[in-house]
C-alpha positions in Angstrom: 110.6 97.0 90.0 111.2 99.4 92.9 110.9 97.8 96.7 107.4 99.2 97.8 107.5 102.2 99.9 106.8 102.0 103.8 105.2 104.6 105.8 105.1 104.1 109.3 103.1 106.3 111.1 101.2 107.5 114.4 105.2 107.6 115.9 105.0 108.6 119.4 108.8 107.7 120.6 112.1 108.0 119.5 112.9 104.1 120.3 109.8 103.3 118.1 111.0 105.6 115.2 114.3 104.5 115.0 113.5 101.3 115.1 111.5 102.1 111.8 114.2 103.7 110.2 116.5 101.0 110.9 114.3 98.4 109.7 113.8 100.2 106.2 111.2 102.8 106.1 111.2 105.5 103.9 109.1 107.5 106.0 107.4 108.6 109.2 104.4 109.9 110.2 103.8 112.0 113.4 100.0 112.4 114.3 99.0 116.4 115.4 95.3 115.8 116.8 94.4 115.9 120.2 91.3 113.3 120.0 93.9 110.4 118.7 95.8 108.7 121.1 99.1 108.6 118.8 98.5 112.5 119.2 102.2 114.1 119.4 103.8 117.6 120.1 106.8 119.1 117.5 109.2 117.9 120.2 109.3 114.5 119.0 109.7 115.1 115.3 112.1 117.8 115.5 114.7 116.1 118.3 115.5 112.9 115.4 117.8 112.9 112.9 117.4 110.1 110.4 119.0 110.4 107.1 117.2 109.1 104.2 113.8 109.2 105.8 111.2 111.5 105.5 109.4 112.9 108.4 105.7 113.1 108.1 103.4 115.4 109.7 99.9 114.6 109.9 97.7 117.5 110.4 93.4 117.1 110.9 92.3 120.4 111.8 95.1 122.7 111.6 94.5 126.4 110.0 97.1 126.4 107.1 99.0 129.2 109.9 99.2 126.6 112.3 99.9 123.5 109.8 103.1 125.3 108.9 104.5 126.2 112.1 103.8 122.6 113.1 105.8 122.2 109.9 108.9 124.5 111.1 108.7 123.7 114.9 108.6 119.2 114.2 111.7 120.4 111.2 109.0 118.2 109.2 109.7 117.5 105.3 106.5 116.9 104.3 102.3 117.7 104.9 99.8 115.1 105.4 96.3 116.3 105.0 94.1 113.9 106.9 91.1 115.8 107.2 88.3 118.0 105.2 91.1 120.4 103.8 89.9 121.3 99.9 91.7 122.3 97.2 92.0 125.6 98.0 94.2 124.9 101.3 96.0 122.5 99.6 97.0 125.4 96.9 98.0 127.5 99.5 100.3 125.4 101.4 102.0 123.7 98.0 102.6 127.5 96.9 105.0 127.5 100.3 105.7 124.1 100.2 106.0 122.6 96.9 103.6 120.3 95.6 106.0 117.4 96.3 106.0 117.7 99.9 101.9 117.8 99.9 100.1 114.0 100.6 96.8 114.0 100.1 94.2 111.2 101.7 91.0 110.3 100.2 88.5 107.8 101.0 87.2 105.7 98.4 84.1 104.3 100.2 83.0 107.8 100.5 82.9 108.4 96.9 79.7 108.4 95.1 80.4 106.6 92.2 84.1 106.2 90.1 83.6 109.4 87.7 83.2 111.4 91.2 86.3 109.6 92.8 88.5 110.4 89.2 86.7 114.1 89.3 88.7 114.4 92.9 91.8 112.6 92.0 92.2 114.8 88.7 91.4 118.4 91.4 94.1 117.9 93.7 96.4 116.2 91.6 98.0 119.7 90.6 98.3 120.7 94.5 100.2 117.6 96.2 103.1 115.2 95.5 101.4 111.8 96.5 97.9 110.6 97.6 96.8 108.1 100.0 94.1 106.1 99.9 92.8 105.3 103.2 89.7 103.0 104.9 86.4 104.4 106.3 84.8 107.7 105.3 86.9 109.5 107.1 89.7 110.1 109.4 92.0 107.2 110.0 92.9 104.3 112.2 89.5 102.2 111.6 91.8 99.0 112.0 90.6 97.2 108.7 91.4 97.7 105.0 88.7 99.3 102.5 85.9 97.2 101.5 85.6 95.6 98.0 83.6 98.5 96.3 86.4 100.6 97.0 88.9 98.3 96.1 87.0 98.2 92.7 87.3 101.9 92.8 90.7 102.2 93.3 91.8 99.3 90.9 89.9 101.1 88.4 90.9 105.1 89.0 93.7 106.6 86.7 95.9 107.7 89.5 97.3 111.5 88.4 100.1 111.1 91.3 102.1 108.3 93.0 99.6 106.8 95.6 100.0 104.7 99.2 97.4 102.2 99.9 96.7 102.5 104.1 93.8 100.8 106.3 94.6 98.2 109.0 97.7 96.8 106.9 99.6 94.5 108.9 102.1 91.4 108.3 99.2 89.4 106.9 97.4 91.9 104.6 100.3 93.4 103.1 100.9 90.9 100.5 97.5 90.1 99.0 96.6 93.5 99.6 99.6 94.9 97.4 99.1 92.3 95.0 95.3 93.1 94.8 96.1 96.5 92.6 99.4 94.7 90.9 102.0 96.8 89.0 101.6 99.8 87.1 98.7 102.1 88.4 98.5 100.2 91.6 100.4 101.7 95.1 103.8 102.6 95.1 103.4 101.5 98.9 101.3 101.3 101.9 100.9 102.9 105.5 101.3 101.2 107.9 100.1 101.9 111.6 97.4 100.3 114.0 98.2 96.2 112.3 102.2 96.5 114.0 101.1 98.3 117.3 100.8 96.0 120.7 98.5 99.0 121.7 97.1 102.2 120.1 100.6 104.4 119.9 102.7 101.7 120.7 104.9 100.1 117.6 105.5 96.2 118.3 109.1 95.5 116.9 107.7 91.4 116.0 105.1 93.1 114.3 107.0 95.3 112.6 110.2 93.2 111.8 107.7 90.4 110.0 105.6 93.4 107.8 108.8 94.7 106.3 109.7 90.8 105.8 106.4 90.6 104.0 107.2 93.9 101.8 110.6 92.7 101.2 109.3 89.0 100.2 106.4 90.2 97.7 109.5 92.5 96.3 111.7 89.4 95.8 108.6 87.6 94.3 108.6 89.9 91.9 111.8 90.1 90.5 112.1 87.2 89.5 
């Protein structure tokens, strides 16, 4: 079984990011929206080079003009659709994109019942690469993971695409909350943000060091 896959996102300096890449994650997420206080400019993004790791924008309320010259300017390898963007943006920028560089987040506990959660799984599975499935009803950084109805939701949903589990994940909650969903359809990893930060933006390197200890021990658990 594959090592689960580690997102680190809401970056806001270069010591923090590199200290994610050299600790193992596969990729990074850079946060364009004034209102959060990980909010970045292209700058950041654009001046690392880190080989092996993908670099994540994470776009709210961009026009699909302004979410690819966000793309261009941060030299971004993939989209991160955070906000109320339907299928029809998310055609539009996999059509320039390629649906493999397209994540899409969706909120369980917003859902109405599991046939309208699949129903929106199975319409934008054709227009991104991944999804992520994220706390609250909206927007991110709540601080806490999704409740047990959508937990129940998401251990039942036939996932079309690869999926990351996200919501106030941190050293503790990485474990049971990976081994919640199990093998198979469950995550392929998690995102990771607000449960390794010392304050809102700023990435704690204990913090961090002992979540990817937790990812790597649940791996080693598992192998044997």
């Amino acid at each position: 079984m594959d090592r689960p896959l580690v997102k680190v996102c809401g970056q806001t300096s270069r010591e923090g990011a590199e200290l994610c890449a050299r600790l193992g994650a596969h990729m990074l997420g850079f946060i364009f929206h004034p209102a959060s206080p990980r909010n970045v400019g292209p700058e950041l993004p654009a001046s690392l080079s880190l080989p092996g790791v993908l670099k994540v924008g994470v776009f709210v309320r961009q026009t699909l003009a302004e979410t690819l010259e966000l793309l261009r300017a941060g030299r971004l390898h993939a989209a991160q659709l955070h906000g109320g963007q339907d299928v029809a943006f998310c055609r539009a920028l996999a059509q320039v994109l390629g649906p493999e560089r397209v994540l899409k987040v969706v909120w369980p506990e917003r859902a109405a019942n599991q046939d309208a959660f699949q129903a929106e799984l199975d319409a934008f599975a054709p227009v991104c690469g991944r999804f992520l499935a994220d706390a609250g009803a909206g927007g991110g950084g709540h601080g806490r993971g999704v409740d047990d109805r959508a937990a129940a939701l998401l251990e039942a949903a036939r996932f079309p695409r690869p999926w990351l589990l996200a919501g106030g994940l941190g050293p503790e909650s990485i474990g049971p909350a990976l081994l919640r969903f199990g093998p198979g359809h469950g995550p392929i990893g998690i995102d990771i943000n607000s449960g390794v930060e010392s304050a809102p933006g700023v990435k704690d390197e204990t913090l961090l060091r002992r979540a990817f200890s937790a990812v790597d021990a649940l791996h080693a658990a598992q192998q044997q």
